[in-house]
N, C-alpha and C positions, 0 to 999 in steps of 0.2 A: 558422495553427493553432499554438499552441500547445505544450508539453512533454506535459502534462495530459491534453488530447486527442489528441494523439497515442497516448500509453500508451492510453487507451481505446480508440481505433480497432485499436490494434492487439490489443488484450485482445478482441474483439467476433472480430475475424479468425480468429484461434489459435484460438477457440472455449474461451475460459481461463475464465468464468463461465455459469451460468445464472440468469437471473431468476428468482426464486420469491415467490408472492405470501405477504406475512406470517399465519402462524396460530398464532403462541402461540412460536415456536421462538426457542430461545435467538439472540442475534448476538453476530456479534465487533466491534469499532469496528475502521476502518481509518485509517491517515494516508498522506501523502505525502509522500515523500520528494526534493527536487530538488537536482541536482547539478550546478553550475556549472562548465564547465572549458575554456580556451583552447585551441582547435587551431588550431593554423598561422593564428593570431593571429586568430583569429575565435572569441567566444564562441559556446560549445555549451552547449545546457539540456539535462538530461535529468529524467524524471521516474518516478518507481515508486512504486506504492501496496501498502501492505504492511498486513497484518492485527495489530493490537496483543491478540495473545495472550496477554497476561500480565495481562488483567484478567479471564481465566477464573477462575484459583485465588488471590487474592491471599495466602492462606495461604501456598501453594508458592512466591511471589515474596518474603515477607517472608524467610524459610529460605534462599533460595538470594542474593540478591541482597547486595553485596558495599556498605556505609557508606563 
């Protein structure tokens, strides 16, 4: 298994989403994020899916966000 699946198995657990079937309602796009890091000389994956929020307002993103 996976980083990936894992996060999901574990997101299904916690009860951290519900499925809902699509009717018109606005969405957020998500990504994933993995993070690679050696412990005690063995690589570790980790994985986290995060919601990319900032394509709600891009108004509010051009205004805040730093060139």
């Amino acid at each position: 298994m996976d980083a990936k699946e894992k996060e999901l198995e574990n997101m299904k657990k916690n009860n951290v989403y519900e499925l809902e079937k699509y009717k018109g309602q606005a969405t957020i796009s998500s990504r994933w994020i993995i993070i690679e890091k050696y412990k005690e000389g063995k690589k570790v994956v980790k994985a986290h899916l995060v919601a990319r929020g900032f394509e709600e307002d891009s108004d509010k993103l051009r205004t805040l966000t730093h060139v």
